[in-house]
Structure formats: C-alpha cells, structure tokens
N, CA, C and O atoms as a Tinker XYZ file with bonds, in Angstrom:
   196  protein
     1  N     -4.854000    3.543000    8.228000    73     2
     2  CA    -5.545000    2.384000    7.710000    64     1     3
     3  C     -4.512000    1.471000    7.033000    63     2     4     5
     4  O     -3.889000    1.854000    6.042000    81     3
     5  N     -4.346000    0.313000    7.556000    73     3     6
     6  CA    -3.591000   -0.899000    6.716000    64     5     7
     7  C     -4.123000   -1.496000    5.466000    63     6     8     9
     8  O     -5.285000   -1.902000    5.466000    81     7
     9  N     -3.562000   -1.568000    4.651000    73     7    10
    10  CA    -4.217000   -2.270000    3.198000    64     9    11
    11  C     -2.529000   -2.984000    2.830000    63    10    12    13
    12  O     -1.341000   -2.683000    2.940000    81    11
    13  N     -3.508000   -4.233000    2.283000    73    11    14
    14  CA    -2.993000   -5.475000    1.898000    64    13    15
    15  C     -2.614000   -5.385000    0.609000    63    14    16    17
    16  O     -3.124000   -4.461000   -0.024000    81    15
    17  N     -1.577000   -6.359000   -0.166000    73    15    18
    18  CA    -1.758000   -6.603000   -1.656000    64    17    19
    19  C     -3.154000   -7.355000   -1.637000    63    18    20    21
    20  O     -3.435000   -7.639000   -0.473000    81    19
    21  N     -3.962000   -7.704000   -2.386000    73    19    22
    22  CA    -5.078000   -8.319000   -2.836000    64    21    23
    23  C     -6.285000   -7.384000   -2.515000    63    22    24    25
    24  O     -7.479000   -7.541000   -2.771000    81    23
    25  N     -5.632000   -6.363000   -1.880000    73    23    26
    26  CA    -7.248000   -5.399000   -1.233000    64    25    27
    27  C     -7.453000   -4.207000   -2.744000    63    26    28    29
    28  O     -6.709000   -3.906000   -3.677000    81    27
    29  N     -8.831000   -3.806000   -2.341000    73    27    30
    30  CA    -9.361000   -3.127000   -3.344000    64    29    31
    31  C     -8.830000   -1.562000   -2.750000    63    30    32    33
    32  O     -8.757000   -1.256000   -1.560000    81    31
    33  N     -8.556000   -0.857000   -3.692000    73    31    34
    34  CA    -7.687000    0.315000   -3.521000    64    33    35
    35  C     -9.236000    1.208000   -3.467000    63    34    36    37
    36  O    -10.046000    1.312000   -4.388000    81    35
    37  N     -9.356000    1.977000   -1.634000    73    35    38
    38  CA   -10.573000    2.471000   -1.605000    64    37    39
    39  C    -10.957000    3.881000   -2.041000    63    38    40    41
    40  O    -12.091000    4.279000   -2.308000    81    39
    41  N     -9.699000    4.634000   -2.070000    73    39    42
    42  CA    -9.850000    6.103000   -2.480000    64    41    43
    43  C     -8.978000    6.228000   -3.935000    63    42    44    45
    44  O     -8.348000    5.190000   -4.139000    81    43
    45  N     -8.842000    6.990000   -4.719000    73    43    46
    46  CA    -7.235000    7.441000   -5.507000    64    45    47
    47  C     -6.921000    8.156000   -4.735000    63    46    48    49
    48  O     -7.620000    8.973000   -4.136000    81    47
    49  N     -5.247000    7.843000   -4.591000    73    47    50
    50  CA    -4.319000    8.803000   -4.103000    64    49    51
    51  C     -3.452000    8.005000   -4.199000    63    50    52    53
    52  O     -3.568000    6.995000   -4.893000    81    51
    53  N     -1.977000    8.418000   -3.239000    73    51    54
    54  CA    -0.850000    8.208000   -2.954000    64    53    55
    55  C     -0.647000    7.408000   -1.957000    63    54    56    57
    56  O     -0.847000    8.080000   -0.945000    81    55
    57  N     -0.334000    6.251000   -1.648000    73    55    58
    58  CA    -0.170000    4.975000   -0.317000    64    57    59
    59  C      1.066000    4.755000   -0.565000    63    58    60    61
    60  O      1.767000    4.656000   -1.571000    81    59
    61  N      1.261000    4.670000    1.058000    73    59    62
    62  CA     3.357000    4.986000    1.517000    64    61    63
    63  C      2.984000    3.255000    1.831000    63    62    64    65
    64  O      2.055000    2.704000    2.423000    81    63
    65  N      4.384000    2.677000    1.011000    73    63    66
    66  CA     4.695000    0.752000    1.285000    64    65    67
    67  C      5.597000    1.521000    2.519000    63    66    68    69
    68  O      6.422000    2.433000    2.465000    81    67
    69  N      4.885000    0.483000    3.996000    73    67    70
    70  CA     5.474000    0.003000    4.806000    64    69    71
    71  C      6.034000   -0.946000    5.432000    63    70    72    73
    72  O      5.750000   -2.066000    5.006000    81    71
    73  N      6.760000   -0.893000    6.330000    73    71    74
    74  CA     7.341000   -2.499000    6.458000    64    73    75
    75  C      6.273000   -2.799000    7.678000    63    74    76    77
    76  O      5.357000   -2.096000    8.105000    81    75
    77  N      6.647000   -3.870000    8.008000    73    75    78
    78  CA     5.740000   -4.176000   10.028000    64    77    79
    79  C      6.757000   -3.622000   11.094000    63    78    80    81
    80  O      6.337000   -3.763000   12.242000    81    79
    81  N      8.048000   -3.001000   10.989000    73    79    82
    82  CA     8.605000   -2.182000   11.965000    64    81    83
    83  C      8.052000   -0.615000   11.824000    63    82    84    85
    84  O      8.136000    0.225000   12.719000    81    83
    85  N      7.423000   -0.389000   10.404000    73    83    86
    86  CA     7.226000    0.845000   10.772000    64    85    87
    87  C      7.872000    1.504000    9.729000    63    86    88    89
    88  O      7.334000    2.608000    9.644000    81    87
    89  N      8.798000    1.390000    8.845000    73    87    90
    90  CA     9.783000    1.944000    8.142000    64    89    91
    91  C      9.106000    2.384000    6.555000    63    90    92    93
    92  O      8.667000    1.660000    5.661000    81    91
    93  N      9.196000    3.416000    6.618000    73    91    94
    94  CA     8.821000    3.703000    4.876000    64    93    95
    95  C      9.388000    3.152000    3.734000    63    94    96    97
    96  O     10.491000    3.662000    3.536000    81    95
    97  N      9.033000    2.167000    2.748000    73    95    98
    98  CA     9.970000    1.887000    1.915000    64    97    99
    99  C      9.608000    2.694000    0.234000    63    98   100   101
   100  O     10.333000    2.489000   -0.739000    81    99
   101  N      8.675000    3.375000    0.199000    73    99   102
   102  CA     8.290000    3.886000   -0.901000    64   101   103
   103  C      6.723000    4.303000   -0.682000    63   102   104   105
   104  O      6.088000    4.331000    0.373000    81   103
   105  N      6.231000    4.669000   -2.231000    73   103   106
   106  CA     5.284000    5.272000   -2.218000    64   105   107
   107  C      4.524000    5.009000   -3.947000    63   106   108   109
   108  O      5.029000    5.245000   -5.044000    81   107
   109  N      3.494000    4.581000   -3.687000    73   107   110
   110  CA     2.458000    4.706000   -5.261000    64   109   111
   111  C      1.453000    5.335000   -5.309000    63   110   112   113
   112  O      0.753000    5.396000   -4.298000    81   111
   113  N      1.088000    5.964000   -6.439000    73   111   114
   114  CA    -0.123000    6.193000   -6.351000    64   113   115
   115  C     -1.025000    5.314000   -7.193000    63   114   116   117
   116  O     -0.812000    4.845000   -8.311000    81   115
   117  N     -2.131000    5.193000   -6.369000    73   115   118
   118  CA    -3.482000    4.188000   -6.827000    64   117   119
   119  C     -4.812000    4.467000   -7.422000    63   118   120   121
   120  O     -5.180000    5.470000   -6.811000    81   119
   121  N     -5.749000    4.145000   -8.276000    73   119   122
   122  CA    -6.912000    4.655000   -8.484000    64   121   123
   123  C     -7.994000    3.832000   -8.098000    63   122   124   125
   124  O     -8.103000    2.628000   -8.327000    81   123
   125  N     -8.795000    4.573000   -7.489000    73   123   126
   126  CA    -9.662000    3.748000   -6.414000    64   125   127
   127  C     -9.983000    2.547000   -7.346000    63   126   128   129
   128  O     -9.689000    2.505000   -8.541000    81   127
   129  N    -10.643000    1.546000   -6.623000    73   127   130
   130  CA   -11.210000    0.109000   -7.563000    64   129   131
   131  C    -10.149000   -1.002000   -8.317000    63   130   132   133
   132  O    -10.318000   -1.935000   -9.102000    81   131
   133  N     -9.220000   -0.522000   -7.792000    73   131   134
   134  CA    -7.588000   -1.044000   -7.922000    64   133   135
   135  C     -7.418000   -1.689000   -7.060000    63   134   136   137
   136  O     -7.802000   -1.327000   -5.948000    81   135
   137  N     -6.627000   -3.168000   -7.296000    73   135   138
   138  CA    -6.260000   -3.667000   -6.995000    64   137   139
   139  C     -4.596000   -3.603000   -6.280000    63   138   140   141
   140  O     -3.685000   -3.581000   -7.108000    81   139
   141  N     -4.165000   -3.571000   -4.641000    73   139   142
   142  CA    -3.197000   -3.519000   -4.463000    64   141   143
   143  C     -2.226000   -4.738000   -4.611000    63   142   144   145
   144  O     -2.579000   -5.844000   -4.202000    81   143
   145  N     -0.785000   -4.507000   -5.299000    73   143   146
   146  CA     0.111000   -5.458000   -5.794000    64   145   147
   147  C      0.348000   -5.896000   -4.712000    63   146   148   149
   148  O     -0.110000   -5.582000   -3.614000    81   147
   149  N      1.255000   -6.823000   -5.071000    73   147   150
   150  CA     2.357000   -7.134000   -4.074000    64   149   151
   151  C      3.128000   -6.580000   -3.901000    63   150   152   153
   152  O      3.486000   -5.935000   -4.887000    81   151
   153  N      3.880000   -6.398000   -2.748000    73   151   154
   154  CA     5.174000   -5.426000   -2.294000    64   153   155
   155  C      6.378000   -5.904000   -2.489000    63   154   156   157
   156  O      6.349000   -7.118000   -2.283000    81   155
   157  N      7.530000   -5.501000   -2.817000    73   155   158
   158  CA     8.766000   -5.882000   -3.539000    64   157   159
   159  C      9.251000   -6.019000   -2.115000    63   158   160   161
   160  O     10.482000   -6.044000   -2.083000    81   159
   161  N      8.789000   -6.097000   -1.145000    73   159   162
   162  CA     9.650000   -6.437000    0.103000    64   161   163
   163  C      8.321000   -7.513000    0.785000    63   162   164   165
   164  O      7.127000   -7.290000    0.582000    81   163
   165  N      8.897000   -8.781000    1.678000    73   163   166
   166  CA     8.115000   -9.484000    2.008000    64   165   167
   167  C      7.358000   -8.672000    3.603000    63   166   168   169
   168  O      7.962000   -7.806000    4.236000    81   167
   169  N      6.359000   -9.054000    3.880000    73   167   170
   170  CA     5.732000   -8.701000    4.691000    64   169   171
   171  C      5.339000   -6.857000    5.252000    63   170   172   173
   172  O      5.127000   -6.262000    6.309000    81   171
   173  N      5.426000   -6.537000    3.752000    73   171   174
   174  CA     4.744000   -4.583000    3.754000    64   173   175
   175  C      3.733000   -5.089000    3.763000    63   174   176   177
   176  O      3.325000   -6.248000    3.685000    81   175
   177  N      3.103000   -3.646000    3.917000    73   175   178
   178  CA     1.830000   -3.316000    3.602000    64   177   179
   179  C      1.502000   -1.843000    3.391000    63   178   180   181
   180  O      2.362000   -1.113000    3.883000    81   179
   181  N      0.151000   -0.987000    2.593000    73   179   182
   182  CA     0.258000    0.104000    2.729000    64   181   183
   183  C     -0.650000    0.633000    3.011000    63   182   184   185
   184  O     -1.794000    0.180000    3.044000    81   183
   185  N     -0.162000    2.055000    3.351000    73   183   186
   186  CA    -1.114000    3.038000    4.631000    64   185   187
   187  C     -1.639000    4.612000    3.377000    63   186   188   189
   188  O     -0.876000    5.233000    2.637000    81   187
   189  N     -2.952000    4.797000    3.546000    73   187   190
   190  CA    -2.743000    5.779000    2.963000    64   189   191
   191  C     -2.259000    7.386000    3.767000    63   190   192   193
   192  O     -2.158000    7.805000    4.920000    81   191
   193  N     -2.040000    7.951000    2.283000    73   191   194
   194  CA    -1.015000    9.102000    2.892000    64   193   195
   195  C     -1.981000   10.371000    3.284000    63   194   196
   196  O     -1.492000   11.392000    3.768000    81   195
C-alpha cells in the first residue's frame, strides 16, 4: 500500500520511506490517525511494513 505525506496514518506500526525507484531510505513508526510528514527526500513515499 502507498501512503503519501498528507495521508492519515491507517494502522500503528512501522512504514519503510521509499523512493519511486524502489529504494529503501528509512523507516518510522506511526500511530494510527496520524498524519504522514513529509519525506526528507523529494518524491518518497511510504509502504507499510
């Protein structure tokens, strides 16, 4: 599942920041009803783990 910065964080857990090639650049954990940041790299997004 892809999730955006501005999306509502749907479960708690741990979501791996990806790039759009595919590449792992890190990892947060979120608590559901959260709001996802922005990514310190332009054009991530994150997947949960």
């Amino acid at each position: 599942m892809r999730l955006n910065c501005g999306d509502t964080v749907p479960k708690s857990c741990s979501y791996t920041v990806v790039t759009d090639e595919g590449e792992v650049i890190g990892k947060v954990f979120m608590n559901e009803g959260e709001t996802f940041p922005p990514t310190q790299v332009s054009g991530c997004h994150y997947e949960m783990d």
